[in-house]
N, C-alpha and C positions, 0 to 999 in steps of 0.2 A: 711529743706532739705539740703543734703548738696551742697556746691557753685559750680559754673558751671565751665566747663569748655569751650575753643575754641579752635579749630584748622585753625585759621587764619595768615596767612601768611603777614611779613613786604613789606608793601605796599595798602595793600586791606583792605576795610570800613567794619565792622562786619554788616552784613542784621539785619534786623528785626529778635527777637528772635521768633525762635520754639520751644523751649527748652520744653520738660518735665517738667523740674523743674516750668516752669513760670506756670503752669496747674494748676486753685484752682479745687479742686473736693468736692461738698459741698452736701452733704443728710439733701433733703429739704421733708416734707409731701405733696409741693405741689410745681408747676414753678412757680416760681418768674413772676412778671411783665417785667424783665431784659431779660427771655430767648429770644433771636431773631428765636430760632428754636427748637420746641417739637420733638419728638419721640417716638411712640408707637408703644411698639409692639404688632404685629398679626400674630397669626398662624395661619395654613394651614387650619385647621379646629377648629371648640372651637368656645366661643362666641367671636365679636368682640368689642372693647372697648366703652363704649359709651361716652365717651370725641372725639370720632375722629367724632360723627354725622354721620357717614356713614353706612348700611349695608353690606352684603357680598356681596350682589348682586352689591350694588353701586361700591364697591372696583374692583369688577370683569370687571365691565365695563370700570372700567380705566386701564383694565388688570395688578395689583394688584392682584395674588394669595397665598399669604402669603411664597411662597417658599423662605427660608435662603439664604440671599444672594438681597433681594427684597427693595427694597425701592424708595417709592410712592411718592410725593409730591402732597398734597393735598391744595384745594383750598376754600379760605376763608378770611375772616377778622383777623387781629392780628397777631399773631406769625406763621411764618411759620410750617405747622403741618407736617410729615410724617407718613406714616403707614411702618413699620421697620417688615419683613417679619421673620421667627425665624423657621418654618419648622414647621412640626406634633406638638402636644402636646406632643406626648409619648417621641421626640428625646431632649426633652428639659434637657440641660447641662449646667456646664460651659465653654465647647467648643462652642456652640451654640451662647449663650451668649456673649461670647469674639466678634464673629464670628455677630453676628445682631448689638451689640454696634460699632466696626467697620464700618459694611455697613451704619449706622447712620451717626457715624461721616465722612465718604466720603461721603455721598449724601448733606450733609449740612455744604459743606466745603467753603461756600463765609462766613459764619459765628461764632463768635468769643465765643460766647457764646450760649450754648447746655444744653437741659433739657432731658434727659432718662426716660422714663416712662414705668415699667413694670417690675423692676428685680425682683418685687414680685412675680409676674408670673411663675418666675421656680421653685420656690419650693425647692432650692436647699441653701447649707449650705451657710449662710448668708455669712462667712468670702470667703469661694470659689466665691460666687458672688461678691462682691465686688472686689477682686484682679482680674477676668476677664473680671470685664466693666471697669476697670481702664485700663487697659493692653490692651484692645481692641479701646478704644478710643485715650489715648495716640498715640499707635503705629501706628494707622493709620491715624492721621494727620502729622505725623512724613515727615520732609521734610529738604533734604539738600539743605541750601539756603545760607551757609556760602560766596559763591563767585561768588551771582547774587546781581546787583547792587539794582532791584526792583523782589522781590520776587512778583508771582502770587497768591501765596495762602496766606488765611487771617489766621491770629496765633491763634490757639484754646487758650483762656482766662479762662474762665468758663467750668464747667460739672455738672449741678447739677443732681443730680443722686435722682429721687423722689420716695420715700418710708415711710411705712405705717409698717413697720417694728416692733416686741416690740422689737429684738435684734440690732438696732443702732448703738451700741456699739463693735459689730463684725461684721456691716456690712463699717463702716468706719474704724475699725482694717484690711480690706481685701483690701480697698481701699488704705491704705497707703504701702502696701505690694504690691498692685501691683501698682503703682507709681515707688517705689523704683526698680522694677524688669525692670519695663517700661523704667527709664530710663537708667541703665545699657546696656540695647539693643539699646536705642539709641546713647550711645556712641561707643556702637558697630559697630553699622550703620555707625556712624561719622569716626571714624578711617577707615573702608573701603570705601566708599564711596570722602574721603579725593584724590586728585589729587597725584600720588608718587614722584612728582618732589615738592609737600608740607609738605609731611609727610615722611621723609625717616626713616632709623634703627634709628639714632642718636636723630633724633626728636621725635620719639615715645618712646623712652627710657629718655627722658627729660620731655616730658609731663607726662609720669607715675611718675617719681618722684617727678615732681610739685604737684599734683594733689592726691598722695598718702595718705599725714597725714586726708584729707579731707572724707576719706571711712576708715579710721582704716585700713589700711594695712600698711606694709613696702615695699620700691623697692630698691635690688639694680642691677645699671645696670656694665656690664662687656665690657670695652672696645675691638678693637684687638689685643693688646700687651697682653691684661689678657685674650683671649681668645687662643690666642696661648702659655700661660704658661697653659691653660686649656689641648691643645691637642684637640681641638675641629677643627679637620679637614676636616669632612663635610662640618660644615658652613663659616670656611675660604675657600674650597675650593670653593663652589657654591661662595664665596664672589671675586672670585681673580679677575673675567673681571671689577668691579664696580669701581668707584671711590669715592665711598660711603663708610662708615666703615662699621662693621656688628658691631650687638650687641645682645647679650644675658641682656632679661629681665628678672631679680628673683624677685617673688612677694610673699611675704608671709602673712597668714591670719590665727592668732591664737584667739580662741574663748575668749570673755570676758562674764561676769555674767552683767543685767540690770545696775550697776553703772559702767561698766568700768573697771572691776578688772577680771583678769586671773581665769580661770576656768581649770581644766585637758578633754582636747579634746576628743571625742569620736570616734576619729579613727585620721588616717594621709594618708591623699588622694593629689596625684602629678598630675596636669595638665599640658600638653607639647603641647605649637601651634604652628603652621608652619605661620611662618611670613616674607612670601618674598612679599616686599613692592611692586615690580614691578617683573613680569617675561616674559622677553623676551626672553625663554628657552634658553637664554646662544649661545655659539656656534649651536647647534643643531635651530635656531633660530624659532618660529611659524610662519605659515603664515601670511603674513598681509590683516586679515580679523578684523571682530568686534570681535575676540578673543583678539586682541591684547590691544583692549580700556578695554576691563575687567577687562586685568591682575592686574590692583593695586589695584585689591578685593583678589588677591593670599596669602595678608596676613589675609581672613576673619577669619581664627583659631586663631591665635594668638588674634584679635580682642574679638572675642567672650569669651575667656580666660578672657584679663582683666577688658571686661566689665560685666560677672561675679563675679570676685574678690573684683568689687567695691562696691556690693551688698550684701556680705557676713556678715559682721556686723549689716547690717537693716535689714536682716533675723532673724536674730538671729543661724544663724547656729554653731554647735559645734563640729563641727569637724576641725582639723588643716588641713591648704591646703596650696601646694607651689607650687607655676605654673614657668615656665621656657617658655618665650616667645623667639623662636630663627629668630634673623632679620635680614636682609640683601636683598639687590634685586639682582638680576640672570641676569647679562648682556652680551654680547659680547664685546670683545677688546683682543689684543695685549697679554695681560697678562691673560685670561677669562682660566679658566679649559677647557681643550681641551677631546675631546674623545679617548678613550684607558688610558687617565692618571690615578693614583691610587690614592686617600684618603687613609687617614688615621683616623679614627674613635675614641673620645675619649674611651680609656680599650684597645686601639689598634688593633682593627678589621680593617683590608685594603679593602678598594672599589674599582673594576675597573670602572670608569664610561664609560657605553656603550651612553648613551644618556642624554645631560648635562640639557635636559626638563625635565627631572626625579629627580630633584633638592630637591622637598621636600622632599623627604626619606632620603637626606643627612645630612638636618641641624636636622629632625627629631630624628638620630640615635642616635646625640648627648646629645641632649635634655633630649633624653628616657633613654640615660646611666649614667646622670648628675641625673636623676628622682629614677633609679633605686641605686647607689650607698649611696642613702638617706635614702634606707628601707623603704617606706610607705608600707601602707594595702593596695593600690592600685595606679594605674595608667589609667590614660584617656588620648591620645592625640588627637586632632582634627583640622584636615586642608581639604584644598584643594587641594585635593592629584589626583587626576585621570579623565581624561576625561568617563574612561570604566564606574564612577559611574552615571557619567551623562547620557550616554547610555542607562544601565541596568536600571536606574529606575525615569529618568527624574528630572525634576525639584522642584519637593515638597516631594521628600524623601531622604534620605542618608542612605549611607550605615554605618553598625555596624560591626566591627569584632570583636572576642577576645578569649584570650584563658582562661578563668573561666567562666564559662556558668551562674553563683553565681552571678557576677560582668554586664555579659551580661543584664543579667536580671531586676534588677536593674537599669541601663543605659534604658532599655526598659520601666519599670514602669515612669520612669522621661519622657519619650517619650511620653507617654501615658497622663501623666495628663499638658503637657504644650502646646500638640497639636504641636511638630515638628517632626514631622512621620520617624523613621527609620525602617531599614528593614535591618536583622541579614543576611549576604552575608558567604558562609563556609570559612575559616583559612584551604584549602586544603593541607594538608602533601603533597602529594603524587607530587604537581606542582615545590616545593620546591627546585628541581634538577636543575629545570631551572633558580635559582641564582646564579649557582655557576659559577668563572672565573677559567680561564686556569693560569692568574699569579697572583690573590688575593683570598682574602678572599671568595669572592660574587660580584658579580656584582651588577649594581642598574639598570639593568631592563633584565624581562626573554621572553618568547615568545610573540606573538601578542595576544595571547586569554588570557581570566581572568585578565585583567590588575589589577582590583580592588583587587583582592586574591593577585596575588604577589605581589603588594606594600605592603600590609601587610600584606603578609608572611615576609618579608624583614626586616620590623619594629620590628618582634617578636623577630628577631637575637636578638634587643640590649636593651632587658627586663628583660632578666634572668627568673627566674622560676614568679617573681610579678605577679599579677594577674593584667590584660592590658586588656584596650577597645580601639580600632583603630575608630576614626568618621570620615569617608570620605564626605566629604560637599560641592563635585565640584559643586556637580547642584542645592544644595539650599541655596547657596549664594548672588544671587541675584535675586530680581522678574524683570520680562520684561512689568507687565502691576499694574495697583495698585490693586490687590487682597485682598481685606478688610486690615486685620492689616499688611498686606507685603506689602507696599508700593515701585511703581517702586525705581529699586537702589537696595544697599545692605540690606540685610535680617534681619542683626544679627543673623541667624539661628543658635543655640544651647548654646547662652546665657543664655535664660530662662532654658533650659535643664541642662545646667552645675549647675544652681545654687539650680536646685531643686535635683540633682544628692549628692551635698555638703552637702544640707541641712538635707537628710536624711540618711548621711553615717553613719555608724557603723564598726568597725573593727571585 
C-alpha cells in the first residue's frame, strides 16, 4: 500500500494511527481465535444464523429486529458476538452491505480486531462485495485523532472477512479495491477536517507534492507571482484580504499498462475544486454562529479531487485526468476585495462582486477556463458552493447541474453505485438575466431565490461549449452524528464518486 501520509503540525505528537493503510483485511473460512468481536448478519426475515444460538423470537426480545442500520450485542462466553441487522432479504446489495459492515464496525468499536460473518449471504458479485465491506468498515472507524493527545477510540487492526466462497480470488481483488478507494476518502477527510490555521493554500500544495510520486501522479503547484502572470483574478482577488498566498494545485494522472508503461488514454477528463481553506466570507463577513467553525471544510472540493487522484493508478483507470485545485482562504482586512470592486477573470471576463461570500465562483471561474483551454472530453467541478443546496435537499444529498445531459447521466450512474446520492437541480436559462452588471461582465450573485441555479448558471460563463458537471456539496460535507460509514466530521463526500466517474470515462 502505498506510504502514509500526516498532516501534523511542528510542535504536536502524532496520536495513535487510524490509518486505512494500517487495516490487514484477511478472508478466513472461519474467525480466528484472535477475533475479539463476531458479526453476523440477520435479516428482517429468512432464517437466522445458527452460530448466533438464538432464535427470532429470542432476538426479538432483546428488541433486535433485523432492521439495516441494527446492531445487537449478544451475550455469552468468548468473543463478543453481534447480530448485524441488513433489512429484507429481497433489499440485499452492495449498498446494504457497505451500510451493515459499517454499523458492525461502530457497534464494536472498543475493539481492534473484527470478524464479518455473512457476505455470503448476499449473493452478490463477489468483487462488488468485497470493495463494499472493505469501504464500509474502513470508513467507519475512520477518526481524526491527528491533535488529541489520547485518542478515545481503539484503531481497527484486523477485519477478517469469513467466507466459504469458491471465488476468493475476486472476492479479495474487491477487497483491495476497496481499501485503496477507502483510503483516498480518508485523506479526504483528513484535509478537511485539518484545523485552517494547519493547513493553509501553501501547505496543501506542498503536501501534494510530497506525497505525489507515492500514487503515480504528478503535482505542480503555481505560486502568486505565476498566478498573476496567469491572469487568474478571481482567485487573487478572493485572495487580496489574506496574508496567506493562494495557490493553484495541477495534478495530472495519465494511465499506465500492469508494468508501469504508458498506455493511450480513453478519453481526457478535467476536475476543478473549490479550495478555500477558511471562509470568513471576506468583507461581506458570516455570522458568528457554528457556521463559522465549519468553514475550513470550505475547501471539501478541492479535498475530495485529490483524494481521488490518489487512487487513480490502484484502479486501474484509463482515462487521462487533470484536476486544477484553486486555494486560498477568504478573509477580511485592509487590503480584502471590497464590494462593488471588479475581477478580472482568466480569458478576460470582468466580475462585479456584489457579495465577497460568494467567493467560490470566483476562484472556480478560473479554474474552469484553465480546465477548458486544455480541451478535455469533459469537465466536472465540485465544491461547496451554496448554502440554497443545503436548504433544498439537506444533508445527504447534493446537488448536480450541467449542461450535456450525456455527461449528467454518467455523473448520476457513479452516484448510484458508490451510494453518494445526488439529485439533478435545472441550469435555468431563463434566471440568467439576473447575473448581469450595470459596469461588468456579470456579477457573482443574482436574486435571493434559486441560489443553487445561479451559481451555476454563473460557472457555465467560463466552460465554453465543453461538456460540464457543476457538484454542489454544501450540505454533504460533513455528518453531525456518526451514520454508519460517515463518520461525525468531514464526509469525503464525492471522492468515491469522482473516482468511479474516471474510472469509467470514455470520450
Amino acid at each position: 500500500m502505498n506510504s502514509a501520509y500526516k498532516l501534523i503540525p511542528a510542535g504536536f505528537t502524532p496520536a495513535p494511527s487510524l490509518d486505512a493503510e494500517a487495516v490487514t483485511l484477511a478472508v478466513l473460512p472461519a474467525p480466528s481465535a484472535e477475533a475479539g468481536a463476531i458479526g453476523y448478519v440477520v435479516a428482517s426475515d429468512g432464517e437466522v444464523p445458527a452460530d448466533l444460538g438464538l432464535d427470532r423470537a429470542a432476538l426479538a426480545a432483546a428488541g433486535f429486529e433485523g432492521k439495516l442500520g441494527q446492531a445487537q450485542q449478544l451475550l455469552g462466553a468468548g468473543p463478543v458476538r453481534y447480530a448485524v441487522g441488513i433489512g429484507s432479504i429481497a433489499d440485499r446489495s452492495a449498498a446494504t452491505l457497505r451500510d451493515a459492515a459499517a454499523t458492525f464496525a461502530q457497534a464494536a468499536h472498543r475493539f481492534g480486531h473484527l470478524a464479518f460473518v455473512g457476505v455470503d449471504d448476499f449473493q452478490i458479485d463477489p468483487a462488488a462485495a468485497g470493495q463494499a465491506l472493505a469501504e464500509g468498515v474502513i470508513l467507519a472507524r475512520y477518526r481524526y485523532t491527528e491533535l488529541k493527545s489520547a485518542p478515545q477510540d481503539r484503531a481497527l487492526a484486523v477485519c477478517e472477512v469469513v467466507s466459504s466462497s469458491a471465488d476468493g480470488a475476486s472476492l479479495a481483488g474487491g477487497i483491495a479495491r476497496g481499501r485503496v478507494i477507502a483510503v483516498a476518502t480518508t485523506l479526504a477527510r483528513d484535509l478537511a477536517n485539518t484545523p485552517p490555521s494547519h493547513l493553509t493554500a501553501a501547505n496543501f500544495g506542498d503536501l501534494a507534492e510530497q506525497i505525489a510520486p507515492s500514487f503515480g501522479i504528478t503535482v505542480e503547484t503555481f505560486d502568486k507571482a505565476r498566478l498573476i502572470e496567469l491572469g487568474t483574478g478571481g482567485l487573487l482577488g478572493v485572495n487580496a484580504g489574506s496574508v496567506e498566498e493562494p495557490r493553484l494545485i495541477k495534478i495530472r494522472y495519465l494511465p499506465v499498462d500492469n508494468a508501469g508503461e504508458p498506455i493511450p488514454p480513453r478519453g481526457e477528463l478535467a476536475f476543478v475544486g473549490k479550495g478555500i481553506m477558511y471562509d470568513s466570507g471576506g468583507i461581506s463577513l458570516k455570522p458568528s454562529d457554528p457556521m463559522h467553525l465549519s468553514m475550513k471544510m470550505d475547501m471539501a472540493g478541492a479535498a475530495a479531487v485529490f483524494g481521488a487522484m490518489t487512487a487513480l493508478r490502484d484502479v486501474g483507470c484509463r482515462a487521462a485526468v487533470t484536476a486544477y485545485l484553486m486555494c486560498t482562504d477568504n478573509m477580511p482586512s485592509g487590503s480584502a476585495t471590497k464590494l462593488g470592486d471588479v475581477l478580472t477573470i482568466r480569458g478576460g471576463t470582468t466580475v462585479e462582486v456584489k457579495n465577497t461570500d460568494a467567493e467560490g465562483r470566483l476562484v472556480l471561474s478560473d479554474g474552469l477556463v484553465l480546465a477548458a483551454e486544455a480541451e478535455p472530453d469533459a469537465i466536472i467541478d465540485i465544491a461547496t458552493l451554496t448554502g440554497a443546496a443545503l436548504v433544498a435537499l439537506g444533508t445527504s444529498t447534493a446537488a448536480v447541474f450541467g449542461n450535456n445531459q450525456d455527461l449528467v447521466n454518467r455523473v448520476l450512474d457513479s452516484s448510484a453505485a458508490t451510494d453518494e446520492p445526488l439529485w439533478q437541480l435545472p441550469l435555468e436559462k431563463k434566471y440568467r438575466e439576473q447575473l448581469n452588471s450595470e459596469i461588468a461582465d456579470l456579477s457573482n450573485m443574482g436574486g435571493k431565490y434559486a441560489g443553487s441555479t445561479l451559481a451555476a448558471l454563473f460557472l457555465a460563463e467560463f466552460v465554453g461549449e465543453t461538456p460540464w458537471v457543476h457538484l454542489d456539496i454544501a450540505g454533504t460535507m460533513q455528518s453531525e452524528t456518526n451514520d454508519g460509514w460517515r463518520p461525525r466530521g468531514a464526509t469525503g463526500f464525492g471522492t468515491r464518486l469522482l473516482i468511479d466517474v474516471a474510472e469509467s470515462f470514455t470520450r
